[in-house]
C-alpha positions in Angstrom: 0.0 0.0 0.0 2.7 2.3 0.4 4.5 1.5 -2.7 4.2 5.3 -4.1 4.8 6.9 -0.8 7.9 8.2 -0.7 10.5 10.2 2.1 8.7 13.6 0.9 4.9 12.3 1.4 5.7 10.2 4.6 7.1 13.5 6.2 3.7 15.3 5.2 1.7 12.8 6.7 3.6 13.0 10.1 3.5 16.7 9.4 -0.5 16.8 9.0 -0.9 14.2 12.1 1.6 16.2 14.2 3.8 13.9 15.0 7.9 13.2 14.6 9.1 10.8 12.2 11.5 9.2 14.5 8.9 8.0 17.2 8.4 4.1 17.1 5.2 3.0 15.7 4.4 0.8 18.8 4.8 3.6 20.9 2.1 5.9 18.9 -1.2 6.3 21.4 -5.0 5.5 20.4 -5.1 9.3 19.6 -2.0 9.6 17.4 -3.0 6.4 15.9 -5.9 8.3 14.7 -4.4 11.2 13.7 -1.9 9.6 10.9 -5.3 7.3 9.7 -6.8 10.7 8.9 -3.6 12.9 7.7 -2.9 9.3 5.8 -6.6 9.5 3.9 -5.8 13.3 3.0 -2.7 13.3 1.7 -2.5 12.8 -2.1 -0.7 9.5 -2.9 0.3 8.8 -6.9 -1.8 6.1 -8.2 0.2 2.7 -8.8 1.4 2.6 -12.7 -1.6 0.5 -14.3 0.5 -0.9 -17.3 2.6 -3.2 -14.5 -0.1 -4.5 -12.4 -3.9 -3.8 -14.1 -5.6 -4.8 -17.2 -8.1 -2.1 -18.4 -9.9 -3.2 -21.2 -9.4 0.5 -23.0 -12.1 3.1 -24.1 -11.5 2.4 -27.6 -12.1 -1.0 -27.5 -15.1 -0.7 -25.4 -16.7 1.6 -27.4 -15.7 -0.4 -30.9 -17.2 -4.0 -29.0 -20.5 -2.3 -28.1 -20.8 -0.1 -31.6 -20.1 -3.4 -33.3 -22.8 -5.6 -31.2 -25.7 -3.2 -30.6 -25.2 -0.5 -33.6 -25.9 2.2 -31.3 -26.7 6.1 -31.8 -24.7 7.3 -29.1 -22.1 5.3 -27.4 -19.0 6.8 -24.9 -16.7 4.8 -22.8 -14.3 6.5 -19.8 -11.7 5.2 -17.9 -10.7 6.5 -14.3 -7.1 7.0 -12.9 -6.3 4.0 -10.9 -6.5 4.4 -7.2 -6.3 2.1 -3.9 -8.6 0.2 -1.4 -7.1 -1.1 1.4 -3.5 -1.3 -0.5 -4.6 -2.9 -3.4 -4.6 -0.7 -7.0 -7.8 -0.8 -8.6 -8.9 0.9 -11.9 -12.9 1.8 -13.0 -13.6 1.9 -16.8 -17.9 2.1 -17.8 -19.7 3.1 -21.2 -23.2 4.3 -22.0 -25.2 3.8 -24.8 -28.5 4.5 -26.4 -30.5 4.1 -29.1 -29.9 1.7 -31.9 -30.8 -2.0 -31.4 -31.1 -1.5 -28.3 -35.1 -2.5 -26.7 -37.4 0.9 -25.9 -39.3 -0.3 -23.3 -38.0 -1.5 -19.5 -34.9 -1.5 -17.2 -31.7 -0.3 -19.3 -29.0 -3.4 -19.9 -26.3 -3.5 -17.2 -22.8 -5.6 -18.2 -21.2 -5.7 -15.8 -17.4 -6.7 -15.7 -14.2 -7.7 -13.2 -11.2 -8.0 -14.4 -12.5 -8.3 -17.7 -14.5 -11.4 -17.1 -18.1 -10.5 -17.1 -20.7 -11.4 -14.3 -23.8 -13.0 -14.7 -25.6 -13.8 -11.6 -26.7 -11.5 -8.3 -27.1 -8.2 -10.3 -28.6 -7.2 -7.5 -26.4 -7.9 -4.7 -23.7 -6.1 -6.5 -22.5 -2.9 -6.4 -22.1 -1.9 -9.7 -26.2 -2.5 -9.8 -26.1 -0.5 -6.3 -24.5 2.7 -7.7 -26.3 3.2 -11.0 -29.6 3.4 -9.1 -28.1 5.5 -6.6 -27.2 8.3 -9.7 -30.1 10.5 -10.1 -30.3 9.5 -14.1 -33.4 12.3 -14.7 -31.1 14.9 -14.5 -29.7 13.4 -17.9 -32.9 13.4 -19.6 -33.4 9.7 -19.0 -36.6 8.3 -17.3 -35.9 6.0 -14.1 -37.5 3.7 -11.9 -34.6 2.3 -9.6 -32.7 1.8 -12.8 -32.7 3.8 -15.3 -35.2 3.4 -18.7 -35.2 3.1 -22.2 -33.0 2.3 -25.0 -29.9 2.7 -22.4 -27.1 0.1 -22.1 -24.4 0.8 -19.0 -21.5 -1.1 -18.9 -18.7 -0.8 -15.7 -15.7 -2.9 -15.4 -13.7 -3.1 -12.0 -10.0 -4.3 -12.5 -8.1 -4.9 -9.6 -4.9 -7.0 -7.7 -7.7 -8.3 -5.3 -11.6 -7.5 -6.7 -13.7 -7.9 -3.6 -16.3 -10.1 -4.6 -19.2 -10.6 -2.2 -18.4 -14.2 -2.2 -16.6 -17.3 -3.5 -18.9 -17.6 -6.6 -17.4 -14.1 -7.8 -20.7 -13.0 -9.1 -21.0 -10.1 -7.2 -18.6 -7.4 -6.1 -19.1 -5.8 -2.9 -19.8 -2.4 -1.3 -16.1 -0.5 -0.6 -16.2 3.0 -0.7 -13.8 3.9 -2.9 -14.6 1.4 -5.7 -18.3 3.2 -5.7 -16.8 6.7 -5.8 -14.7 5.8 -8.7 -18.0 4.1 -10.3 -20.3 6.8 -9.5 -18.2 9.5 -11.0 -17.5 7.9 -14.4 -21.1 7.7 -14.9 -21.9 11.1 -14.3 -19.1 12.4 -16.6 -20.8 9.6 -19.0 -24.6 10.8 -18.0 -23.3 14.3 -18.9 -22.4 13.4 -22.3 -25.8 11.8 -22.9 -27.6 14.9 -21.8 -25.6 16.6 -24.4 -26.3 13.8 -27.2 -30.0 14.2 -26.4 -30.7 17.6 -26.3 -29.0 17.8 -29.5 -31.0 15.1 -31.0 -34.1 16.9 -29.8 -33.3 20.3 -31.4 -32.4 18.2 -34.7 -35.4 16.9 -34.6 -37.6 19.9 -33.6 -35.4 21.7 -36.9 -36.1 19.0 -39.2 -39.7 18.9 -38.2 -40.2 22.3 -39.1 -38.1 22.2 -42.3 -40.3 19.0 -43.6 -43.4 21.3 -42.8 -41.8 24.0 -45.1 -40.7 22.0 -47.6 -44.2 20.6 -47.9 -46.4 24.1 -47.4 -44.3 25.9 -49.8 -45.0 23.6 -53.0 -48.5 23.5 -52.3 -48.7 27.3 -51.9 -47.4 27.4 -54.9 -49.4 25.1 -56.5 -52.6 26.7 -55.5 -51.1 30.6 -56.2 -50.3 28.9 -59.9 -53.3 27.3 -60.7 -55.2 31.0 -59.5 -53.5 33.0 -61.5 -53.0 30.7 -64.5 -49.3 30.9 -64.5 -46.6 27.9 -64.9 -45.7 26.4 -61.8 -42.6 28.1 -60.2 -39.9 25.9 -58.9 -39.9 26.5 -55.2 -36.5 24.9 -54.3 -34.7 28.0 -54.1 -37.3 29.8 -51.7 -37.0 26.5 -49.5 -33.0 27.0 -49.4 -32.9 30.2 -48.7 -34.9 30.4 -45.9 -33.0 27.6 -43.8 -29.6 28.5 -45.9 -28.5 25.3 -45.6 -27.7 21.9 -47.7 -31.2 20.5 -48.4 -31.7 16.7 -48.7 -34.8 15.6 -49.4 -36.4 12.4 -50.2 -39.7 11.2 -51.8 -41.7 8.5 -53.5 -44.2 9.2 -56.0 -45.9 6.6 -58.5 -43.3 3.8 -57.8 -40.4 5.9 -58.1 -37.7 7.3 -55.6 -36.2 11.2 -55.9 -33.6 12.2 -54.1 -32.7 15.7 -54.2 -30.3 18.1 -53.3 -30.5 22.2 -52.9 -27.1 23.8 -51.4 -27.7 27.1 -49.9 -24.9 26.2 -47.5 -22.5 28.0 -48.9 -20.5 24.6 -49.0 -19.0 23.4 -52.3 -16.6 20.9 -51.4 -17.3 17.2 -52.3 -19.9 14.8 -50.4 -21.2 11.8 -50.5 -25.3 11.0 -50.1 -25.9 7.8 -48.2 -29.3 6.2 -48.8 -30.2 2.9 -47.2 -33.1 0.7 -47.7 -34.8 -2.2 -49.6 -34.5 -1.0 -53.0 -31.6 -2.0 -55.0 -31.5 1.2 -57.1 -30.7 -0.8 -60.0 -32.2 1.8 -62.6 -30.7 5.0 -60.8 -29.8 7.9 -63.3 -27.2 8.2 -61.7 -25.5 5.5 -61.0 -24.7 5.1 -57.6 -21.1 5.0 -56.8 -20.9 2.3 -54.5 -23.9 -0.6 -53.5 -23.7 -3.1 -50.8 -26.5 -5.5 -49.4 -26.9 -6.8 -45.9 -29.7 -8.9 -44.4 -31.8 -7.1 -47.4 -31.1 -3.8 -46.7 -29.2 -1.9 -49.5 -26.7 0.9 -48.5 -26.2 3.4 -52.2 -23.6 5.9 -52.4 -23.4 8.8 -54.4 -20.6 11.4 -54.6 -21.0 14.8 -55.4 -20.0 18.3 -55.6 -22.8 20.6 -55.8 -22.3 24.2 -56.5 -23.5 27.2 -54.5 -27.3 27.4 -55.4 -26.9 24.4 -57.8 -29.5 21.5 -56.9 -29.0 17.4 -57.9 -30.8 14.5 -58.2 -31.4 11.2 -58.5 -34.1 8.7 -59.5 -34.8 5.0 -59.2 -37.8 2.9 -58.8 -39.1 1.5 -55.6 -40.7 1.4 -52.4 -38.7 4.4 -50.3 -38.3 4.4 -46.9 -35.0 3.5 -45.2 -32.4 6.0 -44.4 -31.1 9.1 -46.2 -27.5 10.6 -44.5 -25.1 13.4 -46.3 -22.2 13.4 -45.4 -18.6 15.1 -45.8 -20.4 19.0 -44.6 -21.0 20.0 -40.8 -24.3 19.0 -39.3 -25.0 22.6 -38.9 -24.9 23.1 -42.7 -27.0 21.0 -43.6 -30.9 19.4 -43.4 -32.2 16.4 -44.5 -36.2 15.4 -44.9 -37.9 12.8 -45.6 -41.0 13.8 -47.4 -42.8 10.3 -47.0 -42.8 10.2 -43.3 
């Protein structure tokens, strides 16, 4: 335990405790006892080197495992600087995600992990189970009855010399102090970055419903001032642009037959690349996509593109719609995609 306490922090605990550093330790009172316990817990002591005596799974591969098995919308993974429990070294790594694959309804998934070996009974005697109830998981825009709800997934993993497991079984780990601290804070620093995902989400979402209602009022205004005043009907794209001044996506189906179009008011003009996923194969597409794939009979087209400022492009194909439409290769803030079938 007092493998990274050296001359200089031994002195500052006698300092703190009041007491020499040449009385004998068998000679130290009840009271003086005390007194280096607590100047002990307060001094800072450098956390053992993890690469010699811990194995952390990583954030990186955390995040990669759980992106690659659940296909989430938001996944984040931290790990904690090691610290010590009764003189063993211990490390806390956790990861939250949401959305994706993951169910809608109930108690979020919990994986829990110990020394990278994960634990499948007595959820509830742990104390990994223990301290995500304990975090107040509202304050992160997340509904919560004991555990939190939703499409949530909460992974921790405890790596340590000595993990103290309730039992001989290992399938729990118990209650110390410090190993909850450590827990507790990486998932608020993870809840944190949720609240952020979410509340972006939501003001994505409250944008793109209001640029699907203009990009379907407009054309029907139009329509009807047309047909009044028995003049050709006046392409509306530009109004639509302008108003949001951004890279308009959108996406429709009419008679059998898919458009996809795009109207840059960004003022972007470097190259991207339109992603559309769905059943259709696109096999007739003027243009021809740039890339297909097929997986579990869902296609994933790829166009590339450089659209000039206040240009427009499109594509056709025939089929059924639906799926996915992504731009990518500009900032989110540039540009707007809508779904005109939803």
């Amino acid at each position: 335990g007092f493998s990274r306490a050296g001359k200089k922090t031994a002195q500052e605990m006698c300092d703190r405790a009041g007491l020499k550093g040449t009385l004998e330790v068998q000679g130290l009172s009840v009271d003086q006892q005390k007194a280096l316990l607590a100047a002990m817990q307060e001094v800072s002591v450098p956390a053992p080197p993890t690469t010699q005596c811990l194995s952390p799974i990583g954030e990186e591969l955390i995040r990669r495992g759980l992106d690659k098995e659940f296909q989430m919308d938001f996944v984040s993974a931290r790990t904690r600087p090691s610290s010590v429990f009764s003189g063993h070294p211990f490390m806390v790594e956790a990861a939250i995600g949401y959305g994706g694959k993951l169910p809608a309804e109930g108690n979020a998934i919990i994986l829990r992990f110990a020394n990278r070996v994960p634990l499948m009974y007595q959820q509830g005697a742990c104390a990994i189970t223990e301290c995500i109830t304990n975090v107040n998981w509202k304050s992160y825009n997340l509904s919560q009855q004991g555990l939190p709800t939703g499409p949530v997934l909460i992974l921790v993993h405890v790596a340590s010399t000595n993990v103290p497991f309730t039992s001989e079984s290992k399938d729990a780990i118990a209650s110390i102090p410090e190993i909850e601290k450590e827990i507790v804070l990486a998932l608020q620093d993870l809840g944190r970055e949720l609240k952020t995902f979410l509340s972006r989400r939501d003001r994505s979402k409250l944008a793109e419903d209001r640029a699907r209602a203009v990009c379907a009022i407009i054309p029907e205004l139009s329509a009807k001032v047309s047909e009044i005043v028995e003049k050709p009907l006046v392409d509306t794209t530009p109004i639509e642009g302008k108003l949001m001044r951004k890279l308009i996506a959108k996406k429709s189906t009419r008679e059998g037959k898919v458009i996809i179009e795009l109207a840059n008011y960004s003022g972007f003009e470097g190259e991207i690349s339109a992603y559309d996923i769905s059943a259709d194969n696109a096999a007739d597409a003027e243009p021809k996509a740039d890339f297909v794939s097929e997986m579990d009979g869902q296609f994933t087209k790829v166009w590339k593109m450089t659209i000039p400022s206040k240009s427009t492009w499109q594509v056709t194909y025939s089929g059924k719609g639906g799926g996915i439409l992504d731009i990518r290769g500009i900032d989110d803030s540039k540009k707007m995609v809508v779904d005109l079938d939803v």
